[in-house]
N, C-alpha and C positions, 0 to 999 in steps of 0.2 A: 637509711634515713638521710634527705638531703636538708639543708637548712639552708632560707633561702636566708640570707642576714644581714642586716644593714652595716653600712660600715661602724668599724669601733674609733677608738680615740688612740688603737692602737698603730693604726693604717697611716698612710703618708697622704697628703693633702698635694703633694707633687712627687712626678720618680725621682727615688730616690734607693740609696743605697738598706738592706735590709738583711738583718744576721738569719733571719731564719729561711727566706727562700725567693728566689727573684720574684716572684709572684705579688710576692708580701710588699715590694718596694714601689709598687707600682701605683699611679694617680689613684687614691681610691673612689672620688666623687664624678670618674670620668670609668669607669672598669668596672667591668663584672669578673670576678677575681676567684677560682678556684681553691679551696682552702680546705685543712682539717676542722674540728669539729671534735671536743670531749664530753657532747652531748651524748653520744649513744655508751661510752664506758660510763658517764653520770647514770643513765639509764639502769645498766646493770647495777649500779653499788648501792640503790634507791629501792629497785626490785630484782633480787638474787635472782630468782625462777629465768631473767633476761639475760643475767651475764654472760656473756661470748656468744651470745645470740646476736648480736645488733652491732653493725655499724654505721659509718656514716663519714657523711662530708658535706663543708659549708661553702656553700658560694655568695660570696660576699659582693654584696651589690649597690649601686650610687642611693641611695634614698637614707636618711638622719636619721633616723628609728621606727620601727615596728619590723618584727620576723614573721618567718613563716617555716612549719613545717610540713614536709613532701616526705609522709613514713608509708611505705610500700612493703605489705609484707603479706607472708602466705600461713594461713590457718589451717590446724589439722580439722578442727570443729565448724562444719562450713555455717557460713549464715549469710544472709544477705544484705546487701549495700542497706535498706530499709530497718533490718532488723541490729546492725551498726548503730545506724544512725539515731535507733530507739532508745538502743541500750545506751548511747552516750548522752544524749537529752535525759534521760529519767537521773542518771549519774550528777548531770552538771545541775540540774532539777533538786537534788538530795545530798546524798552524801558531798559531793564533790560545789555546791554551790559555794560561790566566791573565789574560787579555785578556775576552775572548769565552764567555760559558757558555750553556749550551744546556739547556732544561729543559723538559719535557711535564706536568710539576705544575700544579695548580690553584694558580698564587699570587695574592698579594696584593702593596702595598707593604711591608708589614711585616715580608714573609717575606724582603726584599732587605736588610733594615740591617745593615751591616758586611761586605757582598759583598764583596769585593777589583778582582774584573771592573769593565770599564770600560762592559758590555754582557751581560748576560743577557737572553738571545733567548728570547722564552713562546711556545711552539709551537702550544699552545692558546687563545692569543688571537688569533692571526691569522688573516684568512679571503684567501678567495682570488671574484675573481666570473668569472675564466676563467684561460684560461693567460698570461696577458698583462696582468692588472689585478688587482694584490696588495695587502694591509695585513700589512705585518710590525710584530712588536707587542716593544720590547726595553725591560728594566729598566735602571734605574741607581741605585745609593745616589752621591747627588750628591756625597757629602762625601769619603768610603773609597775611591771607584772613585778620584777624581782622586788623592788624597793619595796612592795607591798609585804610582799613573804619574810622580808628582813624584817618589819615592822609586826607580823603575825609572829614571826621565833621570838623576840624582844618579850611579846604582850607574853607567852607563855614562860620565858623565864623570867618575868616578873611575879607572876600568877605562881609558880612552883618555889621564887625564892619566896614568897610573902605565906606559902603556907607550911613553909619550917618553922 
């Protein structure tokens, strides 16, 4: 899993000196900056079945906000690019609506700012090289999607303190 990811507020705005790794010190609004990434161990501790399955790395790149991710992976149950892309639309469609958006648009990152979703799935960016070896390609506005979810955890322990 690669993320492609905008820069944070943790990055330098000029080089600069940087305790974690020359990389990290470097202009972030002028670099495309190679970087870790604790999305794919988040991954497993969210969904046990993934643990030590998935890794990953972030390239951190000049744009203010919205991410992307580049997940490349190989299925023992083959299906096709079409039959993906089904079962993620009926997903972001039902269970996963508000969560999960599904889109066949030509976007960009800019056409993601202030998404609510935690995950907008680009149905046209993903290729397929058989049934069994996939690139699924999903947005994220780094800032809105979370802020949302923080505001969804809230609404439900308000809702489980007020029914003690």
């Amino acid at each position: 899993m690669t993320t492609v990811h905008s820069y944070t507020a943790t990055q330098k705005t000029v080089d600069g000196p940087s305790a974690k790794d020359w990389r990290g010190g470097r202009t972030a609004a002028q670099n495309i900056i190679p970087s870790s990434t604790g999305a794919a161990k988040a991954v497993g501790k969210v969904i046990p079945e993934l643990n030590g399955k998935l890794t990953g790395m972030s390239m951190r790149v000049p744009t203010a906000n919205v991410s992307v991710v580049d997940l490349t992976v190989r299925i023992e149950k083959g299906a096709s690019y079409d039959e993906i892309k089904q079962t993620i639309k009926e997903a972001a469609e039902g269970p996963l609506k508000g969560v999960l958006a599904y889109t066949e648009d030509d976007v960009v990152s800019t056409d993601m700012i202030g998404n609510p979703n935690s995950s907008i799935f680009d149905a046209q960016a993903g290729i397929s090289l058989n049934d069994n070896f996939v690139k699924l390609v999903s947005w994220y506005d780094n800032e809105w999607g979370y802020s949302r979810r923080v505001l969804d955890l809230l609404a439900h322990v308000a809702k489980v303190d007020a029914s003690k």
